[in-house]
C-alpha positions in Angstrom: -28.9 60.9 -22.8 -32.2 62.0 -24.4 -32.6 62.9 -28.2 -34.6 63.4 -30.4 -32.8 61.3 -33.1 -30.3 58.1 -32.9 -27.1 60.1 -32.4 -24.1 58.7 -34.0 -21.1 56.9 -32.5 -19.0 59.7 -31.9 -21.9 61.8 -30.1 -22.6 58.0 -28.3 -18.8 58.2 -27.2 -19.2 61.4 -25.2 -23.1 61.2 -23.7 -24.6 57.7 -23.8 -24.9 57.3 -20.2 -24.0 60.2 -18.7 -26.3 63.1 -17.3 -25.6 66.5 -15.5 -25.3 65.9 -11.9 -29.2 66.7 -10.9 -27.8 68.4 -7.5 -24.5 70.3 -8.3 -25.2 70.4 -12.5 -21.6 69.1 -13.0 -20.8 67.5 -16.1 -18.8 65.2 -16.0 -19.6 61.7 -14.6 -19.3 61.6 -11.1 -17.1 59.0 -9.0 -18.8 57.3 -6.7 -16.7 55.0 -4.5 -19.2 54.4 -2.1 -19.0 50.3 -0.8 -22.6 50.5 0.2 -26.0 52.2 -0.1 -28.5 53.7 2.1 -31.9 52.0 1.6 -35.4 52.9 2.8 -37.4 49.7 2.2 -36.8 46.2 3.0 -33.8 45.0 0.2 -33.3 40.9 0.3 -29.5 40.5 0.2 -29.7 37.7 -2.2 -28.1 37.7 -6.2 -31.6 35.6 -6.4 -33.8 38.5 -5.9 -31.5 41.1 -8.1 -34.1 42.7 -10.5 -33.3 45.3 -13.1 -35.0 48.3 -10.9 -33.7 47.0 -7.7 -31.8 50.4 -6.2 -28.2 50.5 -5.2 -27.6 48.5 -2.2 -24.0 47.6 -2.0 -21.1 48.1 -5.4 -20.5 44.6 -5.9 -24.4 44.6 -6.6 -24.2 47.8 -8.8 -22.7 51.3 -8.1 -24.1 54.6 -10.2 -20.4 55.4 -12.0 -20.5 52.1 -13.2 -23.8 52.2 -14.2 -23.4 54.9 -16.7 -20.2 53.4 -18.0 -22.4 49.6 -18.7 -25.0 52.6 -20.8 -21.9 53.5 -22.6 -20.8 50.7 -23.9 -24.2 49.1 -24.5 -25.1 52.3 -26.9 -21.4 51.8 -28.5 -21.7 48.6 -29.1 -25.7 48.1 -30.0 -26.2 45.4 -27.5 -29.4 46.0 -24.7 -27.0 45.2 -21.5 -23.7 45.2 -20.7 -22.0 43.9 -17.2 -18.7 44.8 -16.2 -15.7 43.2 -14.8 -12.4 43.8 -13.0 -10.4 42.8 -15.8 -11.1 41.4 -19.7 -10.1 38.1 -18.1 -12.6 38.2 -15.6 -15.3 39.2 -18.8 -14.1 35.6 -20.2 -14.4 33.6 -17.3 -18.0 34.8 -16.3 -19.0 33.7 -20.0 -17.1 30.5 -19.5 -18.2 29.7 -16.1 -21.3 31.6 -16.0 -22.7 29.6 -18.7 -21.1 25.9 -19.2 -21.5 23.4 -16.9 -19.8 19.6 -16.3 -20.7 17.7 -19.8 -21.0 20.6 -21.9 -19.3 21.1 -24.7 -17.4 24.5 -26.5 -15.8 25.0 -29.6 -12.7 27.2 -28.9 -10.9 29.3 -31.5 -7.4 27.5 -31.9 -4.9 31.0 -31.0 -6.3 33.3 -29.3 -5.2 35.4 -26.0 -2.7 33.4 -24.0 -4.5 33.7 -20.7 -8.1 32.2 -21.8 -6.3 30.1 -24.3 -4.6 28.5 -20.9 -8.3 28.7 -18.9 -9.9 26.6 -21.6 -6.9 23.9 -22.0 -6.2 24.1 -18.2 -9.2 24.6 -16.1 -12.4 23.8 -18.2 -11.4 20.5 -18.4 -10.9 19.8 -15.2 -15.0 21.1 -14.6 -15.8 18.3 -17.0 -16.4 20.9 -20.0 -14.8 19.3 -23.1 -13.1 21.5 -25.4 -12.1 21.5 -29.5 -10.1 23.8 -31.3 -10.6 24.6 -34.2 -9.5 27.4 -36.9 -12.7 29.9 -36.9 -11.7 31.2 -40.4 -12.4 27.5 -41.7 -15.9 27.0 -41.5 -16.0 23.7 -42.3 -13.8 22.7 -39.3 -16.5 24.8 -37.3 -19.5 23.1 -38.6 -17.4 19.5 -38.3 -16.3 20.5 -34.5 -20.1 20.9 -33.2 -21.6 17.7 -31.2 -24.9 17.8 -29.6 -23.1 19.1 -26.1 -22.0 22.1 -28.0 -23.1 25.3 -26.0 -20.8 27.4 -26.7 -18.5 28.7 -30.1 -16.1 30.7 -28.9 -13.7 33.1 -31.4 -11.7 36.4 -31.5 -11.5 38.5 -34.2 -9.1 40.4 -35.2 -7.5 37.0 -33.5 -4.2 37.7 -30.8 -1.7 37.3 -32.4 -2.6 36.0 -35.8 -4.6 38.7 -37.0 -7.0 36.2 -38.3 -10.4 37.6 -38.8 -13.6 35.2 -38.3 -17.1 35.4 -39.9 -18.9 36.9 -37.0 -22.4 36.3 -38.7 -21.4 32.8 -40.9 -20.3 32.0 -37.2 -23.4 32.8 -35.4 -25.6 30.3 -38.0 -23.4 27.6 -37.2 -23.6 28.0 -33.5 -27.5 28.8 -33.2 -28.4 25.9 -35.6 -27.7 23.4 -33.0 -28.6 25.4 -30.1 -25.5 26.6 -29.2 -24.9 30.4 -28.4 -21.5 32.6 -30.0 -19.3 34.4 -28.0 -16.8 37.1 -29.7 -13.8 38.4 -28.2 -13.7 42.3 -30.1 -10.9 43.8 -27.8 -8.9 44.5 -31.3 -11.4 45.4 -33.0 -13.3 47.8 -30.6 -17.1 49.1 -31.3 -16.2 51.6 -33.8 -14.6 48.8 -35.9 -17.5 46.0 -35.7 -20.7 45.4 -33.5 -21.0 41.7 -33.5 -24.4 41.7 -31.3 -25.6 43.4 -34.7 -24.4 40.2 -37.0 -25.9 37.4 -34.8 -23.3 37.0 -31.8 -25.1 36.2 -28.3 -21.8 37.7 -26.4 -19.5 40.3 -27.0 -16.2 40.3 -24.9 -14.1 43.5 -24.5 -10.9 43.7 -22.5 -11.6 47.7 -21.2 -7.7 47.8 -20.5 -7.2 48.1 -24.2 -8.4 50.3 -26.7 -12.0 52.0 -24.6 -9.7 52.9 -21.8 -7.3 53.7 -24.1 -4.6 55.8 -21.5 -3.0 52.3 -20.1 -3.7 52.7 -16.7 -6.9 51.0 -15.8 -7.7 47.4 -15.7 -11.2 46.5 -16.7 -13.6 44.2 -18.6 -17.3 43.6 -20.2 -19.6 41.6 -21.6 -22.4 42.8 -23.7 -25.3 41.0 -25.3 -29.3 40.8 -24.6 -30.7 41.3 -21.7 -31.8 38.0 -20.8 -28.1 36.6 -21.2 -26.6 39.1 -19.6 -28.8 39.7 -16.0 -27.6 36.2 -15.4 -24.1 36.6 -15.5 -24.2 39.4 -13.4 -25.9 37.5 -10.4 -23.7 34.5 -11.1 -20.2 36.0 -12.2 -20.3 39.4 -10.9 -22.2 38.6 -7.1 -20.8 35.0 -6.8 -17.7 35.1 -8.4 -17.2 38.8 -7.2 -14.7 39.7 -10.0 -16.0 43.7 -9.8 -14.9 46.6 -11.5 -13.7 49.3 -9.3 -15.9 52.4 -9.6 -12.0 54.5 -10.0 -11.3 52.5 -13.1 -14.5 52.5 -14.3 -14.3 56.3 -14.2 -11.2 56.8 -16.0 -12.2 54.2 -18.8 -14.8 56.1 -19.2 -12.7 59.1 -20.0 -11.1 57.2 -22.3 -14.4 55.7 -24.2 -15.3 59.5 -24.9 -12.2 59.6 -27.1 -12.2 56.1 -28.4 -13.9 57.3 -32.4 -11.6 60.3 -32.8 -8.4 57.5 -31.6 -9.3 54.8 -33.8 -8.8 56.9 -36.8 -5.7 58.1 -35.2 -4.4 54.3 -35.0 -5.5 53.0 -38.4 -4.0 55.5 -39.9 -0.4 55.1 -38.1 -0.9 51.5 -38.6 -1.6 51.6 -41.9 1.9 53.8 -42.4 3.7 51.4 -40.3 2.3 48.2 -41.8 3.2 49.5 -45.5 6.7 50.5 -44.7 7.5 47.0 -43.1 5.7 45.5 -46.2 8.0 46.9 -48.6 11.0 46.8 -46.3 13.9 43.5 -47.4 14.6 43.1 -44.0 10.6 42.1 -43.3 9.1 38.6 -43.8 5.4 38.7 -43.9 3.2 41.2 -42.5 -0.4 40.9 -40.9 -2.7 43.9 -40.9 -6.1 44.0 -41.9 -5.8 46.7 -44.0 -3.9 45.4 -46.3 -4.5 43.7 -49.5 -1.9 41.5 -48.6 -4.2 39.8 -45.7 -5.6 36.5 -46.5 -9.2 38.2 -45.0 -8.6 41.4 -46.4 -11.9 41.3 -48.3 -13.9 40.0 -45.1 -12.4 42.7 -42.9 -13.4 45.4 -45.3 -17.1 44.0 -45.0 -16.8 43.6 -41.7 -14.8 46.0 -39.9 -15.6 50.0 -40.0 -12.0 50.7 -38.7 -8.7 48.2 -39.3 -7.8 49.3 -35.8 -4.1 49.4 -34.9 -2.7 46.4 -34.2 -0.4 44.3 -36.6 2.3 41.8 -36.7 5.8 41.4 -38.6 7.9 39.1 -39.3 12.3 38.7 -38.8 14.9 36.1 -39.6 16.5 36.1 -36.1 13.5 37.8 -34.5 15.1 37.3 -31.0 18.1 39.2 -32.2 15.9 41.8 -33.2 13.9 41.8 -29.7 17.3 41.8 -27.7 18.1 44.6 -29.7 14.7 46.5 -29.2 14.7 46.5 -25.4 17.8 48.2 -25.5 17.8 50.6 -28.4 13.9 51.6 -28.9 13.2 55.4 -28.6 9.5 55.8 -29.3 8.2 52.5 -29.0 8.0 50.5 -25.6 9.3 47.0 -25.3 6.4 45.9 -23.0 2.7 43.8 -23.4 -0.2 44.8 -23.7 -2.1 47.4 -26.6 -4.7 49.9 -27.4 -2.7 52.4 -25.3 -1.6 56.0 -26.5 1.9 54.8 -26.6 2.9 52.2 -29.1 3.8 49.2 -27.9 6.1 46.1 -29.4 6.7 42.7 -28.1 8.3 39.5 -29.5 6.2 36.0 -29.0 8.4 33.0 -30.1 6.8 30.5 -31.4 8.2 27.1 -29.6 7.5 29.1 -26.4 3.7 29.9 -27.0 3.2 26.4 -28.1 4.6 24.9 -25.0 3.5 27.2 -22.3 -0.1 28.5 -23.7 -1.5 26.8 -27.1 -0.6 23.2 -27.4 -1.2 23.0 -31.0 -1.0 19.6 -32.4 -1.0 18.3 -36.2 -2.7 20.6 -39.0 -3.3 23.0 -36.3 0.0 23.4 -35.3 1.3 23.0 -39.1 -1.1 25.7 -40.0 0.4 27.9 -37.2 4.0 27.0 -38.0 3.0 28.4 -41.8 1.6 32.0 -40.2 4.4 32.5 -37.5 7.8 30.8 -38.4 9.7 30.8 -35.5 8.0 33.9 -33.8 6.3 37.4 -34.7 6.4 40.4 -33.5 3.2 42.2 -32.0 3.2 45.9 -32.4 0.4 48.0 -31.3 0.6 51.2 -33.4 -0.5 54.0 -30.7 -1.1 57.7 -31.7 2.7 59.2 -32.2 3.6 60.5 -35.4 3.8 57.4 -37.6 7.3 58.8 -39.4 8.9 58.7 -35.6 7.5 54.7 -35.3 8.8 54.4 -38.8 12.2 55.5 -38.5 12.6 54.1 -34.7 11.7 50.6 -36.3 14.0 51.3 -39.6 17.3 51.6 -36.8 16.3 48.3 -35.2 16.4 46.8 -38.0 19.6 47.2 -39.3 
């Protein structure tokens, strides 16, 4: 894409990256499922000598549809590279592993997605990599959790499933002034909500499955960040670890970044609907959305955030009542995990179970949880029906 001005985010959605086909003029990207490349020169087949003009030699390397998504999402999210991965997962763990080693030490957000909450109480240790979690909305535990080993800060904001939302820059000055780097998980938020490679962090972590694919049906991941953070990760994670995206789903999530802008107004504005009416509803404990007063960040998000985006959570007494009666009974919603599709999506997450299987939350930490969740929440994803059909399915669950 070549302007002659900085084009704005929604124009970014639909051109960064992409360029009629110079042989058939089509345009839209093409799909190039190609496994390997014909060369003309001597190529060394080594992640070693992988430079940033090297031409495509196999797709684990790099592959052209791919290519043009990383542009994408670099120009989406203001960051000078992005690398991309089979799965948001597979984004974590090539931060993770790509960049700790045995001895070093990370500060971990406390609650945060079950699957890297379990990799960093689960596998890191057993690499030697010490861990300490810590609440990221408390700076002062931040600041009193950093040793000299500290590498790497590691937080998620909007947080999964608390809703919490960290200090992405007040973050980044406590991780940089010991030499450590900052790593933010933004799957909730997505770039039209926040851009934390703009307010200091060194990665940026996006499950693709989410919001920027948008359609639920591709699997994907990235990482974004400068250049010479990022080249590394792709010749360590991506070639040697060999978690790549498949050139198919990078194609359809693709599609789906085009339309990410016009969406997220779409879901903050159902979310807000659906958030207020549980709010005011007797039957509803507390509720968690950004865009609410209500929010114990509420003023930070506002700063922060460009978009609330659409995920909240609720509270129920008898919230596993409630979920038996949800798989059942919903019309418009889905009983089922995930978010950031076009459907909305709702899902139950008990509190005694998380802490045994996933989070392992001891003392304050756990006390502090305890306070937030009660016995459980529910995680809803608002999606882009009609917010009076969520409202009213919701309103007959209830009771």
């Amino acid at each position: 894409m070549t302007m002659d001005w900085e084009p704005r985010l929604a124009t970014r959605a639909i051109h960064a990256g992409e360029q009629p086909d110079p042989a058939t003029r089509a345009a839209s990207p093409n799909l190039v499922m190609s496994t390997t490349f014909v060369v003309d020169e001597p190529i060394s087949f080594s992640a070693t000598e992988l430079r940033e003009d090297t031409p495509f030699v196999y797709s684990r390397w790099g592959n052209p549809t791919l290519r043009q998504l990383e542009a994408k999402l670099a120009a989406l999210e203001e960051a000078e590279a992005c690398a991309l991965f089979a799965s948001g997962m597979a984004a974590t763990s090539a931060v993770l592993l790509g960049t700790l080693s045995q001895g070093d030490h990370v500060v971990m957000v406390d609650a945060n997605y079950a699957g890297v909450a379990e990799l960093v109480r689960h596998t890191l240790p057993r690499f030697g990599i010490e861990v300490t979690l810590a609440d990221p909305t408390n700076l002062d535990a931040v600041v009193a959790a950093m040793r000299p080993s500290t590498r790497l800060v590691f937080t998620e904001t909007p947080a999964n499933p608390t809703m919490r939302i960290s200090d992405i820059a007040a973050l980044a000055d406590i991780a940089h002034s010991t030499g450590a780097r900052l790593a933010v998980d933004s799957t909730f938020a997505t770039p039209v909500a926040s851009r934390p490679a703009t307010l200091g962090a060194d990665y940026v972590i996006h499950s693709l499955t989410k919001y920027i694919g948008g359609h639920g049906d591709a699997i994907g991941g990235a990482v974004l960040g400068r250049k010479e953070l990022i080249a590394p990760l792709v010749a360590e994670a991506t070639i040697h670890h060999g978690g790549v995206l498949s050139p198919f789903n990078a194609w359809l999530i693709m599609r789906g970044a085009a339309t990410l802008p016009i969406r997220m107004q779409t879901h903050e504005t159902g979310a807000m609907e659906v958030a207020t009416f549980l709010e005011n509803d007797a039957r509803v404990g507390r509720v968690m959305y950004p865009g609410l007063r209500s929010h114990p960040h509420h003023d930070l998000a506002a700063r922060q955030m460009d978009n609330f985006s659409g995920m909240l959570t609720f509270q129920v007494a008898d919230g596993a009542a409630v979920a038996a009666r949800m798989m059942k009974d919903l019309q418009v919603f889905h009983y089922a995990v995930s978010l950031g599709h076009h459907r909305s999506l709702v899902y139950w997450l008990g509190t005694d179970e998380l802490m045994e299987s996933t989070f392992h939350l001891e003392g304050e930490l756990l006390d502090a949880y305890r306070r937030f969740a009660g016995d459980g929440i529910f995680r809803v994803s608002v999606g882009l029906e009609d917010p009076a059909d969520l409202i009213e399915d919701l309103d007959r669950i209830l009771g």
